[in-house]
Backbone as JSON Lines, residues from 0, in Angstrom:
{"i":0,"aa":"X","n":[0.82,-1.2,0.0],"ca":[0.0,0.0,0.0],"c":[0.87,1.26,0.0]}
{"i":1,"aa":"X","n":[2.09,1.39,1.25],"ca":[2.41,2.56,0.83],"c":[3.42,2.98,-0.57]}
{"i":2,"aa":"X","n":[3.77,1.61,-1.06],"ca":[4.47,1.56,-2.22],"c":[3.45,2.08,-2.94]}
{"i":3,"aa":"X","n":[2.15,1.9,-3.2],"ca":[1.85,2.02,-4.42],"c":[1.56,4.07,-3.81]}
{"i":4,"aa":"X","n":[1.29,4.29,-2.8],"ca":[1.05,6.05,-2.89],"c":[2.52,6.64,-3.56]}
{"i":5,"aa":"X","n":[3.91,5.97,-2.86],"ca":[4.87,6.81,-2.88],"c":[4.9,6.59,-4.48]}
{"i":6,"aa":"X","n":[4.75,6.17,-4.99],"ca":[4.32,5.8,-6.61],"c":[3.37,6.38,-7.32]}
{"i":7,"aa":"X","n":[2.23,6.54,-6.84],"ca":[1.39,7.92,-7.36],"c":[2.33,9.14,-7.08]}
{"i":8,"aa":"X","n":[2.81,9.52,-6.0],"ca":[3.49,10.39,-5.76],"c":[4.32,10.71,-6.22]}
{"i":9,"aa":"X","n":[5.37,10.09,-6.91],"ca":[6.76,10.24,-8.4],"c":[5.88,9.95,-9.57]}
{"i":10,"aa":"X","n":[4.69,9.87,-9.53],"ca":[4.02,10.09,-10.89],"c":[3.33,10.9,-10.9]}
{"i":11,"aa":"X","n":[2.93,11.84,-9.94],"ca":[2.34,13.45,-10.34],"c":[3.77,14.57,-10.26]}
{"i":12,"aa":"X","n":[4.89,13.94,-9.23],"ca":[6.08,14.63,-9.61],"c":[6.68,14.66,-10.91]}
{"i":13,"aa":"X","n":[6.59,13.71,-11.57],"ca":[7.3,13.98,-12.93],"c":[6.12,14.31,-13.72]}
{"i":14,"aa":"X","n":[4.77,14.43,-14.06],"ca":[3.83,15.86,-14.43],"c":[4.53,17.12,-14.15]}
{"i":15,"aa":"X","n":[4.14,17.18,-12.64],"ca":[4.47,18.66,-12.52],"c":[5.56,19.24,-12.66]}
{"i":16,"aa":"X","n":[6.35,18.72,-12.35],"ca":[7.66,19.47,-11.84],"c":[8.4,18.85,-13.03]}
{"i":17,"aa":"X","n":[8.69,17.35,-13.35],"ca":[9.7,16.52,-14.17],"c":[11.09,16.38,-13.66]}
{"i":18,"aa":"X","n":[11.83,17.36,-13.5],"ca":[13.05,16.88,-12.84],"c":[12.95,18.0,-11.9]}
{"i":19,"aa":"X","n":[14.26,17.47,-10.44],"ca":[14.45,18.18,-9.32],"c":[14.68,19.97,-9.59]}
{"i":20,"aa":"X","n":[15.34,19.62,-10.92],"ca":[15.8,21.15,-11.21],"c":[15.06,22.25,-12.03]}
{"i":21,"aa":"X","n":[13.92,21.53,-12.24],"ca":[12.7,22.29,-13.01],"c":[11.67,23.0,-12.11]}
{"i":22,"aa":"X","n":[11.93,22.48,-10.49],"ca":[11.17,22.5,-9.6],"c":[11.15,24.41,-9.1]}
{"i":23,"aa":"X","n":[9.62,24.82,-9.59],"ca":[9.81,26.37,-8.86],"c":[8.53,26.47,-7.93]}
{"i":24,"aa":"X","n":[8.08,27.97,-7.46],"ca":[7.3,28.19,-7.16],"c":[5.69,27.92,-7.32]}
{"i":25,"aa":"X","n":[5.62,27.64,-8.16],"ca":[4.56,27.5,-9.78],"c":[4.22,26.37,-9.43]}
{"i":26,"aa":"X","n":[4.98,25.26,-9.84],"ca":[4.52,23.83,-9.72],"c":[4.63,22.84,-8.74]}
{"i":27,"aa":"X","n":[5.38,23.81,-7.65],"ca":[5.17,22.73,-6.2],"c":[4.0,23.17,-5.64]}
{"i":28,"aa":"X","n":[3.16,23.84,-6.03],"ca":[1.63,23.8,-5.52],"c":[0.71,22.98,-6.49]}
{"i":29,"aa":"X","n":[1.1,23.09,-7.9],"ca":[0.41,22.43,-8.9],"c":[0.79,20.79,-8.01]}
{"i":30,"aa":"X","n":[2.04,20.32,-7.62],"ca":[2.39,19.24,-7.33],"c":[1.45,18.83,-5.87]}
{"i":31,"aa":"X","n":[1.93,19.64,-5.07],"ca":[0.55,19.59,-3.62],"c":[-0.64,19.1,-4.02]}
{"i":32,"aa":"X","n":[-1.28,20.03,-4.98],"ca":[-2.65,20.13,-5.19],"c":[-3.05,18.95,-5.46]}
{"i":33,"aa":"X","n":[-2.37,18.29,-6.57],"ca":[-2.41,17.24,-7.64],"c":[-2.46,15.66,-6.35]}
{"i":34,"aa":"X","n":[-1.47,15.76,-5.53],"ca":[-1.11,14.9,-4.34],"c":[-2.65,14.8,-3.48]}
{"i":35,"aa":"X","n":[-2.91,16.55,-2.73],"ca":[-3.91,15.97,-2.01],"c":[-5.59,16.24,-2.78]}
{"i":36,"aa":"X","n":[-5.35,15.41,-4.12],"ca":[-6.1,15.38,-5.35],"c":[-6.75,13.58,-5.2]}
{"i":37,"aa":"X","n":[-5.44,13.23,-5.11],"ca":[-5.23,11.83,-5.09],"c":[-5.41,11.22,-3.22]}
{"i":38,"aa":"X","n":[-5.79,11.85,-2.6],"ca":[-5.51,11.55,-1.37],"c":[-4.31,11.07,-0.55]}
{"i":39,"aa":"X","n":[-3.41,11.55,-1.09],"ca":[-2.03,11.73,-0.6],"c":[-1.65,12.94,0.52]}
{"i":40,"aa":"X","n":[-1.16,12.75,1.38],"ca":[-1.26,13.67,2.45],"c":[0.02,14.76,1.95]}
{"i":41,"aa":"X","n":[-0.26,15.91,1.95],"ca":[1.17,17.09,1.33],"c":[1.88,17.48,1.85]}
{"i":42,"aa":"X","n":[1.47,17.24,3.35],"ca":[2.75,16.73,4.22],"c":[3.76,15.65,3.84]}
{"i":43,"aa":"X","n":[3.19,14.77,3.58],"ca":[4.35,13.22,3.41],"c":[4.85,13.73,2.11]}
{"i":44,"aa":"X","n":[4.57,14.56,0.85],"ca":[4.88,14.65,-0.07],"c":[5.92,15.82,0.04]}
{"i":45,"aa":"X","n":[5.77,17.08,0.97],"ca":[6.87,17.78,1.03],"c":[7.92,17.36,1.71]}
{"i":46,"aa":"X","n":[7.95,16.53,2.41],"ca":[8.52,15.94,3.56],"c":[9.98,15.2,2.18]}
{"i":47,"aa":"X","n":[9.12,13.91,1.09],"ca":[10.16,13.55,0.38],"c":[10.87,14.74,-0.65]}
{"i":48,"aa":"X","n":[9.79,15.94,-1.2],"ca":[10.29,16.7,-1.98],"c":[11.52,17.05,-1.01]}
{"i":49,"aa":"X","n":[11.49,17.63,0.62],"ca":[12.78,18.1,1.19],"c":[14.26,17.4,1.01]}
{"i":50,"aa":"X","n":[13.69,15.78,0.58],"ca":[15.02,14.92,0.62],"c":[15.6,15.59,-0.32]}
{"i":51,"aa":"X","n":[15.3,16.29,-1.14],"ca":[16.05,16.86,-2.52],"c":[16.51,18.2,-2.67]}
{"i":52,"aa":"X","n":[16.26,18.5,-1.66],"ca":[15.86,20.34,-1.45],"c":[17.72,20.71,-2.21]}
{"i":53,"aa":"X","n":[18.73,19.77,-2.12],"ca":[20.04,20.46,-2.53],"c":[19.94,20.25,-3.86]}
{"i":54,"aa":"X","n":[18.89,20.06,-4.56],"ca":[18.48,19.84,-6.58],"c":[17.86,20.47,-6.63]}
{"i":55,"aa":"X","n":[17.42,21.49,-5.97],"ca":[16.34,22.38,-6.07],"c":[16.96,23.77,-6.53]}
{"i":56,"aa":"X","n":[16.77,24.37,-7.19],"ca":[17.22,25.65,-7.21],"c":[16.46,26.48,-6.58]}
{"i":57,"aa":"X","n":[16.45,28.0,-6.34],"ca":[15.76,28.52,-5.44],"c":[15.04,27.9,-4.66]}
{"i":58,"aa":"X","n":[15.57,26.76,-3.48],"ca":[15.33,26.2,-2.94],"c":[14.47,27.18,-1.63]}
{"i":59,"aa":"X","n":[14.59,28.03,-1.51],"ca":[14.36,28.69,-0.07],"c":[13.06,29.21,-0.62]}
{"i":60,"aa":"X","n":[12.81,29.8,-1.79],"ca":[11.54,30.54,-2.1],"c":[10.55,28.84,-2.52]}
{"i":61,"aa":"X","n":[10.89,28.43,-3.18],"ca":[9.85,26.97,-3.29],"c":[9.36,26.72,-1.67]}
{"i":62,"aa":"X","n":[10.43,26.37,-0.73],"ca":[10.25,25.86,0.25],"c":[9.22,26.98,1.23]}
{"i":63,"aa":"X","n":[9.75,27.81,1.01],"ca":[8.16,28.83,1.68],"c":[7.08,28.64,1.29]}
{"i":64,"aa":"X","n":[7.06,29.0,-0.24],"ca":[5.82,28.89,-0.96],"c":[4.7,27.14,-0.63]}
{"i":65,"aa":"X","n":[5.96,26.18,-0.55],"ca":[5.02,24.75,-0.64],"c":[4.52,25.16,1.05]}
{"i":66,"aa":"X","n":[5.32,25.56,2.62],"ca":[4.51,25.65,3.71],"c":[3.74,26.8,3.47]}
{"i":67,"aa":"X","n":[3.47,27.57,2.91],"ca":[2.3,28.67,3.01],"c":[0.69,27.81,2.28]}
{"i":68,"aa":"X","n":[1.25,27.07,1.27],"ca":[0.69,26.09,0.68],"c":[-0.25,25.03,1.95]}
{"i":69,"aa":"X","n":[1.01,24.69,1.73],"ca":[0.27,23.31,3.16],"c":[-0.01,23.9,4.47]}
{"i":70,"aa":"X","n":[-0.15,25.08,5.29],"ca":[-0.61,25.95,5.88],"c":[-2.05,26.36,5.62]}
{"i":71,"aa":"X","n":[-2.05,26.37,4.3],"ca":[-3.5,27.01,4.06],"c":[-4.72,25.73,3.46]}
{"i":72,"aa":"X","n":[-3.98,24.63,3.31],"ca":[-4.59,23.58,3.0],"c":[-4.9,22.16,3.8]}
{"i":73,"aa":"X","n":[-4.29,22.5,4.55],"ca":[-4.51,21.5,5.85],"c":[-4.6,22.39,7.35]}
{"i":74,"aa":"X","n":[-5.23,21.53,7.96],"ca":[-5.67,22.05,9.22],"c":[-4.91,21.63,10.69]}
{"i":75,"aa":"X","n":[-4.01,22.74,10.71],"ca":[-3.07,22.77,12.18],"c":[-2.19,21.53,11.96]}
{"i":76,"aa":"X","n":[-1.71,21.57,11.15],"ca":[-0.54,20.6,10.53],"c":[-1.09,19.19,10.48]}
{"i":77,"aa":"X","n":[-2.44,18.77,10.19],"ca":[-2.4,17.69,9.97],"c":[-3.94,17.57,8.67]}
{"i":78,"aa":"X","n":[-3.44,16.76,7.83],"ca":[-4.4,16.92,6.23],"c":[-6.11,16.71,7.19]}
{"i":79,"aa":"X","n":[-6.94,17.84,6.59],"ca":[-7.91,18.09,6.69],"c":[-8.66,16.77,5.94]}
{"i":80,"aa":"X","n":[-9.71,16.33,7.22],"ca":[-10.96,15.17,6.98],"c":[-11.88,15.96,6.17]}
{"i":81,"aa":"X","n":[-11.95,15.43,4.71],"ca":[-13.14,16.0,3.75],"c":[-14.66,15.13,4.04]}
{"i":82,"aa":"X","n":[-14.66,14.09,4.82],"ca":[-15.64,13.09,5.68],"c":[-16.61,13.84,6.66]}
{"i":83,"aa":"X","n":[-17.83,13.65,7.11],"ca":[-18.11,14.34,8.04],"c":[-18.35,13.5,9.17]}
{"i":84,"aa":"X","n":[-18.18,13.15,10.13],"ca":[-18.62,12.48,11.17],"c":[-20.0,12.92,11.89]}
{"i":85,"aa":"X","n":[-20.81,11.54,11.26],"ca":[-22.15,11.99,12.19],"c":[-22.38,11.46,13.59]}
């Protein structure tokens, strides 16, 4: 199971982004979005994008932009239940 997410997950990365060094502002939200699209949490997904953060170019402005991202898309650091509990 989690093989097959981290696998959806390098298959909306190479959509969006394609390689580490293509990676900007722009498409690590297109990449988020796309993730918690698929029900992939954008936490666990920035978490592996960080393993790379030294392939990243403007690494520091991406890396703001994806937590302002996942800040505004999940709730108090943990992915928002789209479920309602009755």
């Amino acid at each position: 199971m989690a093989n097959d997410v981290k696998q959806e997950m390098k298959r909306i990365w190479v959509e969006t982004c394609g390689l580490w060094e293509n990676c900007n502002e722009e498409n690590i939200q297109s990449f988020l979005s796309q993730c918690r699209e698929k029900s992939i949490d954008p936490q666990y997904c920035m978490s592996w994008v960080e393993k790379h953060s030294n392939q990243i170019p403007n690494w520091s402005a991406v890396s703001k932009v994806s937590l302002e991202w996942v800040n505004e898309h999940t709730s108090t650091g943990s992915p928002i239940n789209i479920h309602e509990t009755q």
